[in-house]
N, C-alpha and C positions, 0 to 999 in steps of 0.2 A: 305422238311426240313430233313436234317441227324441229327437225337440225338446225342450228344457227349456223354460220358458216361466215368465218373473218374474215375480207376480202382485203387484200393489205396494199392494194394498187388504193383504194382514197381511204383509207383507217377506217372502214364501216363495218357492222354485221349485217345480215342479210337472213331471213329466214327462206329456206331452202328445203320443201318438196314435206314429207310425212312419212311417218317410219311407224309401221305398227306390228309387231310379233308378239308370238307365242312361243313357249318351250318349258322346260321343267330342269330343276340342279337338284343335286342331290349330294350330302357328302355324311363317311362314316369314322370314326374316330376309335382309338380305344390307347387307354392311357394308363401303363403301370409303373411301378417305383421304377425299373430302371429303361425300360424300355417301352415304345409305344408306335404310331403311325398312322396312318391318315392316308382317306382316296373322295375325291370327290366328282363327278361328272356332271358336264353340263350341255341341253342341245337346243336347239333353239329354231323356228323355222317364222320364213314372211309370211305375214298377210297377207291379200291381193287387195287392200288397202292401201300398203304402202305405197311410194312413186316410185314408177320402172327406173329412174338411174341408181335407185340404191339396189335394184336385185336383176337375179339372171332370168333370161327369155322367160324360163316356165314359170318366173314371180314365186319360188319356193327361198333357193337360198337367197344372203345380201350379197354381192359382191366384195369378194377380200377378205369375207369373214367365214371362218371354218363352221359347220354347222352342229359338230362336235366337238368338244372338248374334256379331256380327263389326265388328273393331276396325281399323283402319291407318293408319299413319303415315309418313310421309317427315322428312327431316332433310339440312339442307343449311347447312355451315361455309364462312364466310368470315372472313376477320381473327381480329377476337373474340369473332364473333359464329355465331350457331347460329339459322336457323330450322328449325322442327318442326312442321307443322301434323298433325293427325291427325284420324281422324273417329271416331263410333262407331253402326253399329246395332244395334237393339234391335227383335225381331220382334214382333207379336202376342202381346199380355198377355191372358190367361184368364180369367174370372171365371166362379163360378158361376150357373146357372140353377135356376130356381123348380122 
């Protein structure tokens, strides 16, 4: 994939560098008359195709982008009503070094 990237200094796009990764998501459900719930995970890791401004020194993560992710939720109906709380994590976000 080539990111486009807006440059809003003269109203152009500009294709900017290659982004290639691998990863795997997975999510499980289960749904009954009054109640039910949901989880799903996702991870993702770089190429050493991609181009080093999108990832960190060892070319594994992208920079800013967690390399895990996991989501879930319950859901529970009464009368008219429906509670749903859910949660979300977010692993370890990457930045470059000097």
């Amino acid at each position: 994939v080539n990111p486009v990237v807006y440059i809003g200094l003269n109203n152009s796009y500009q294709n900017y560098g290659r982004i290639q990764s691998y990863g795997i998501e997975g999510e499980m459900t289960a749904n009954f008359k009054t109640w039910g719930g949901f989880a799903n995970v996702s991870w993702i890791r770089a190429t050493d195709l991609t181009s080093r401004d999108f990832v960190t020194e060892h070319q594994e993560d992208f920079i800013g982008m967690p390399s895990i992710k996991v989501n879930g939720g319950l859901y529970y109906k009464f009368w008219k009503f429906e509670i749903a709380p859910s949660f979300t994590y977010i692993g370890d976000r990457h930045f470059q070094t000097a």
